[in-house]
VEXVOTOR-189829 format. One record per residue (C-alpha): x, y, z; residue in one letter. Coordinates in steps of 0.2 Angstrom, whole numbers, padded with zeros to 4 digits, always signed. Example, Ala and Ser with C-alpha at 12.3 -4.5 7.8 and 13.67 -1.06 7.14 Angstrom:
BEGIN
+0062-0022+0039A/+0068-0005+0036S/
! end
This chain:
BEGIN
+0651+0383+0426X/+0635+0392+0427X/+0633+0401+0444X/+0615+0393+0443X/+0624+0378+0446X/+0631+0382+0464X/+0617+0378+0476X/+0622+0388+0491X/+0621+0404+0479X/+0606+0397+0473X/+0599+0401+0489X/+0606+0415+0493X/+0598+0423+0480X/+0585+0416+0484X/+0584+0423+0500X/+0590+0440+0496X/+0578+0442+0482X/+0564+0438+0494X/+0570+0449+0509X/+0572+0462+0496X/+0554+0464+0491X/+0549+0464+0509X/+0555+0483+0508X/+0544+0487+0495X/+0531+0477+0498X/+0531+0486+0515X/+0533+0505+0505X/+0519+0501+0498X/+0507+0494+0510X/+0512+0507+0523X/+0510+0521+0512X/+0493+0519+0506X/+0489+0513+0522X/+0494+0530+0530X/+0487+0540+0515X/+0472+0535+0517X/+0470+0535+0536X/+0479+0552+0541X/+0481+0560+0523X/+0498+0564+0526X/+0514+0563+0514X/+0525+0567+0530X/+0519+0554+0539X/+0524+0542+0524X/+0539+0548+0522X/+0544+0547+0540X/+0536+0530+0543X/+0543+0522+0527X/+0561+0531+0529X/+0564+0525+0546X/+0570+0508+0543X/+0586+0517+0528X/+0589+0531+0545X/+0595+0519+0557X/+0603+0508+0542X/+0616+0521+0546X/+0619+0522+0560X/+0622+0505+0559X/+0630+0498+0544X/+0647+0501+0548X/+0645+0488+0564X/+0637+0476+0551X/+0652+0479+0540X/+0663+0475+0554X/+0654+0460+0558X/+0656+0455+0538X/+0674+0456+0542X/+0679+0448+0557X/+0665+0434+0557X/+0657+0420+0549X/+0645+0430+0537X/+0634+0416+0532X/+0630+0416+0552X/+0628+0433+0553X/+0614+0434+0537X/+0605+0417+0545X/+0603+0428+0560X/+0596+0445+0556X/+0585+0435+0542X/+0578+0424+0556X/+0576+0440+0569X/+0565+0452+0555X/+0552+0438+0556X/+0547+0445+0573X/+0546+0462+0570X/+0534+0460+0553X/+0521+0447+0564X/+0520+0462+0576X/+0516+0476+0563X/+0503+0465+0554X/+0494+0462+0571X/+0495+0481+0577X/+0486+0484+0562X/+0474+0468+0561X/+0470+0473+0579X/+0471+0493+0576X/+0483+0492+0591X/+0492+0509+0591X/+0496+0507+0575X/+0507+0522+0571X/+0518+0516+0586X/+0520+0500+0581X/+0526+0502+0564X/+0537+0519+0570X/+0546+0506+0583X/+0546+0491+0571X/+0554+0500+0559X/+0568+0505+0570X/+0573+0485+0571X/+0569+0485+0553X/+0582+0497+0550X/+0596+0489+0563X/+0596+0473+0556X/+0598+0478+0537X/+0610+0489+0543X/+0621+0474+0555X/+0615+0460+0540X/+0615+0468+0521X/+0635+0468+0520X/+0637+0451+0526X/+0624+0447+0512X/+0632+0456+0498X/+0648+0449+0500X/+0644+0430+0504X/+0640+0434+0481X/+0659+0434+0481X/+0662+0422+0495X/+0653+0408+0486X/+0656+0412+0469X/+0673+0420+0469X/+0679+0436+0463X/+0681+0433+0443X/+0659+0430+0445X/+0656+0446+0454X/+0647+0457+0441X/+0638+0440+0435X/+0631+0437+0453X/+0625+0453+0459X/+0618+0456+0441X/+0611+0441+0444X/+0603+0446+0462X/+0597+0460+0456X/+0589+0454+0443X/+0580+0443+0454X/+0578+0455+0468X/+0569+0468+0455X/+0559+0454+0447X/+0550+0450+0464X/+0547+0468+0467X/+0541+0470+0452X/+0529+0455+0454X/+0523+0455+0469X/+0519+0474+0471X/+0507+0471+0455X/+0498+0457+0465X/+0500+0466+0480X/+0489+0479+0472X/+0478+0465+0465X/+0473+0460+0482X/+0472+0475+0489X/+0456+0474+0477X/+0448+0459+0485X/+0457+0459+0502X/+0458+0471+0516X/+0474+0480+0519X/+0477+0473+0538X/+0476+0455+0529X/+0488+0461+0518X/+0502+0467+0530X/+0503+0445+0535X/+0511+0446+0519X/+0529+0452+0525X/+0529+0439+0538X/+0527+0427+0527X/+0539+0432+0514X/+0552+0436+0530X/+0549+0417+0534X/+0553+0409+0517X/+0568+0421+0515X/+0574+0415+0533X/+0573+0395+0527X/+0585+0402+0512X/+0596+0408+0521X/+0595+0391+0533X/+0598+0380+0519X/+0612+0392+0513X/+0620+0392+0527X/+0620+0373+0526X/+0625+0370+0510X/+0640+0384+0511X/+0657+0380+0518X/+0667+0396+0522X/+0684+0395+0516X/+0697+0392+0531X/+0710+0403+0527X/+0698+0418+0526X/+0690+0415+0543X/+0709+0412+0547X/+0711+0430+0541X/+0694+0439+0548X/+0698+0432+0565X/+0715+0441+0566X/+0709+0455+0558X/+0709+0468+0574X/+0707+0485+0563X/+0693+0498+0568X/+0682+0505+0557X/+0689+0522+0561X/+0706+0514+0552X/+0691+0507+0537X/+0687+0526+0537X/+0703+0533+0536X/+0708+0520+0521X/+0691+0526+0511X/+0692+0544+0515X/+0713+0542+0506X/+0707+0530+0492X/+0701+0545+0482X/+0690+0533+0468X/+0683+0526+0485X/+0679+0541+0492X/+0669+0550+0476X/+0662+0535+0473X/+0653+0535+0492X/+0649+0554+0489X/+0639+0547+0474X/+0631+0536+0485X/+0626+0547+0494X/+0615+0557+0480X/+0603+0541+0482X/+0594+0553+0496X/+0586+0561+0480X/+0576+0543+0475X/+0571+0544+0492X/+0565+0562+0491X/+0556+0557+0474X/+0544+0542+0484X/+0533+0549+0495X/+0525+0562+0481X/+0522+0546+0468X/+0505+0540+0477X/+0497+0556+0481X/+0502+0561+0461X/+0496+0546+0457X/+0481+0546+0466X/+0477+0564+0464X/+0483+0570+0447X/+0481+0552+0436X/+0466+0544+0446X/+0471+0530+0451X/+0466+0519+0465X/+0480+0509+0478X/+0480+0495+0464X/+0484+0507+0451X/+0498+0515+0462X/+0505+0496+0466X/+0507+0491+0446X/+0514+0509+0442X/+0527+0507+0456X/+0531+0488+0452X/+0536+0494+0433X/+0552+0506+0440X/+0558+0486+0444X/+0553+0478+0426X/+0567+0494+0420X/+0578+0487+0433X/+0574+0471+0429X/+0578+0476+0410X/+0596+0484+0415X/+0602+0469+0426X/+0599+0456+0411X/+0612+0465+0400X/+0622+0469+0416X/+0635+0455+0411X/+0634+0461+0394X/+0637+0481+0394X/+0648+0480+0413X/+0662+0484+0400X/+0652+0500+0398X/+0645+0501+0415X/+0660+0502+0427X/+0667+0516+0424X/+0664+0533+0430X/+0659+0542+0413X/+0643+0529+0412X/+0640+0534+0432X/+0637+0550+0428X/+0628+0547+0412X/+0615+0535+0421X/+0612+0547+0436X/+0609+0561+0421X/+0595+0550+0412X/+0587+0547+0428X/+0583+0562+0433X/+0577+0566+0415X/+0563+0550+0416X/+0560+0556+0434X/+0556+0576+0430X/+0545+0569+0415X/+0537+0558+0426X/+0530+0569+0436X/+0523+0580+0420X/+0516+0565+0411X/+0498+0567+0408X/+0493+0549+0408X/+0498+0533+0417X/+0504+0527+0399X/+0518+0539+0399X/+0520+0539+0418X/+0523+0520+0416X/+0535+0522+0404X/+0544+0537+0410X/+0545+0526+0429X/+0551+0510+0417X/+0567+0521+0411X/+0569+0528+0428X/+0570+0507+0434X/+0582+0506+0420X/+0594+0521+0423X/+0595+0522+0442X/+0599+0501+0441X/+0616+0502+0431X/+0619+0518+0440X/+0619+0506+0457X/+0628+0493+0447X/+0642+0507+0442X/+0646+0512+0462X/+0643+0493+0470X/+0652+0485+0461X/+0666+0495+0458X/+0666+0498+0476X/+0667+0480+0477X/+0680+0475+0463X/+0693+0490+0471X/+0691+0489+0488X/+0706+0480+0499X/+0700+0463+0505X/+0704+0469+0521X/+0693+0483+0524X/+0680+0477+0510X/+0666+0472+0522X/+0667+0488+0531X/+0668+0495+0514X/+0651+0492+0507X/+0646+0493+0524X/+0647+0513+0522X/+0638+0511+0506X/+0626+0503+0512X/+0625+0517+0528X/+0625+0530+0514X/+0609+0521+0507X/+0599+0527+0525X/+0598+0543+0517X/+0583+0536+0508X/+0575+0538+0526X/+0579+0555+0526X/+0577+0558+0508X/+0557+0552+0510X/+0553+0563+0527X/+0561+0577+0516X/+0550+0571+0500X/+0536+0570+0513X/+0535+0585+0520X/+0542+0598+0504X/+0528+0587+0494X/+0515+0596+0507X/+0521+0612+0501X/+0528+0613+0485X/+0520+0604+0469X/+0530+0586+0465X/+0539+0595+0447X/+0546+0605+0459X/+0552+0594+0474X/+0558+0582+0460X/+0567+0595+0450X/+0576+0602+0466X/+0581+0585+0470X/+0586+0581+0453X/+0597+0597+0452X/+0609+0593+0470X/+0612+0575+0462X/+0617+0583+0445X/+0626+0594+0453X/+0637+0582+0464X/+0638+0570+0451X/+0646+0584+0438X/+0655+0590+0451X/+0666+0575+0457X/+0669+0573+0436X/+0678+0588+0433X/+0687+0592+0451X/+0693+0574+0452X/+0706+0568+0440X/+0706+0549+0448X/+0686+0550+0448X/+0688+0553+0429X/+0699+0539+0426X/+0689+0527+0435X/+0687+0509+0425X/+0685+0495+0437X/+0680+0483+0424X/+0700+0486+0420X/+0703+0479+0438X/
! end
């Protein structure tokens, strides 16, 4: 059966895709917004990390929750709660209410409720679909997930040409809302299987024990250290609109399109995600990808035209997608049932180091030129990545698609 045929994953796509976009969407209104009011690359790196620094500190307590309670609840919940905090931000700005404040302390609650909610959400893929559709439904999530960012950043831009920027920040709200009445309907439509809530309920390990199993899983364990190399995408973010405003001449449209083609790349790699996973789950392609990327990210920040600068960001999309695809979902497939929640949950911690990955971007990009932030960056995710391949024998011989 198609999985375009189960309703409640219909929805939950649906909803994720949406909630998904809001990040972006948010990267980039906040971004230019603070560009062009303060000047400042530091500002927006700290501003637009703060939601991926407090992610860490608590996604392991939203893995937890995944575990030992109804995860459909759980992503209903924080979907419905996140609606709150975007109506505040977009009338701090309509009204020029201390603006700064508001978006530093609403992107703290940003942050907390991706952090409690995102693995309850991953995992509900496998919960409606079943295990043996795993790699078909997040390919399929993300596909959707980039397809909206890579949409509604271009028209984003597109407004920002006719529309004032305050009017744009309702749109988060608004997007927040419609994911929320997905996640209702999902929850709806969703009946949890009894002898997993059966299990979860029983389940009285910590996540110091979910700790301990990862850290003596050793493919769990390098895989997690190669999550945490996503703190060099972070680094990358904060210098694209000041090189794209400054260096290509392009205007907060212009920054909006180029930023939306990175998600047409990884758009492009989560179609032929069920087609190549054979190729993609294994650690020899991980390392390969996370290679690739940094090549299409150094030569995007040399290209001397937005023709090149697109394409070079296109093949970044492309790369860095079945790069995430590679560590997800072999996180997913060898993971314990037991401990998976809490699992994915410290991937998902490990993905906060964007915050601190675009305050480092941010304030290295006020002193150094972007080719050489980028490069720097490029070189520590090289070097982890090359490292773990040769040290790690069980890193080496990593196939979960053989799982």
């Amino acid at each position: 059966m198609s999985i375009f045929k189960n309703k409640a994953f219909v929805f939950l796509l649906g909803s994720s895709a949406l909630a998904f976009s809001i990040f972006f969407i948010r990267l980039i209104l906040i971004s230019w917004y603070i560009l062009e009011e303060t000047d400042s690359t530091f500002l927006i790196g700290l501003l637009t990390g703060l939601p991926a620094i407090f992610n860490i500190l608590l996604a392991p307590y939203g893995g937890k929750l995944a575990d030992r309670f109804s995860r459909k609840h759980i992503f209903f919940i924080f979907r419905t709660l996140s609606i709150v905090i975007f109506i505040s931000m977009a009338l701090s700005v309509m009204y020029n209410f201390n603006v700064i404040l508001i978006i530093l302390i609403t992107s703290i609650f940003m942050g907390a409720f991706i952090g409690l909610e995102g693995p309850s959400a991953r995992l509900l893929i496998a919960d409606i679909l079943g295990k043996e559709k795993i790699v078909e439904g997040n390919a399929a999530q993300e596909f959707f997930n980039q397809f909206l960012n890579a949409t509604l950043p271009a028209i984003a831009g597109f407004l920002l040409t006719v529309l004032s920027i305050s009017l744009m920040f309702w749109s988060l709200p608004i997007i927040a809302l419609l994911s929320s009445i997905c996640a209702f309907i999902t929850l709806l439509i969703f009946k949890e299987n009894k002898k997993f809530k059966k299990h979860q309920s029983s389940d009285n390990s910590s996540i110091r024990d979910a700790i301990i199993y990862s850290y003596k899983n050793i493919e769990i364990r390098c895989l997690l250290i190669c999550s945490v190399t996503i703190i060099g995408w972070g680094i990358t973010q904060p210098l694209i609109p000041e090189y794209c405003r400054d260096k290509l001449g392009l205007d907060g449209s212009g920054y909006a399109i180029i930023s939306s083609v990175y998600f047409v790349g990884a758009m492009i790699a989560s179609i032929s995600l069920p087609y190549l996973k054979k190729y993609v789950l294994n650690s020899k392609s991980i390392v390969l990808f996370i290679i690739l990327y940094l090549f299409s990210v150094i030569l995007l920040f040399i290209s001397p035209n937005y023709y090149l600068a697109g394409l070079m960001i296109l093949l970044s999309g492309v790369f860095h997608a079945y790069w995430w695809a590679g560590v997800l979902l072999s996180l997913q497939i060898i993971s314990d049932e037991r401990f998976k929640g809490r699992v994915i949950s410290f991937f998902f911690a490990t993905l906060g180091l964007v915050g601190i990955g675009f305050i480092l971007g941010g304030f290295f990009g006020t002193k150094f030129s972007s080719i050489v932030v980028a490069s720097a960056s490029g070189f520590i995710l090289f070097a982890t990545h090359f490292a773990l391949y040769i040290f790690s024998s069980s890193f080496r011989n990593l196939n979960s698609y053989r799982q």
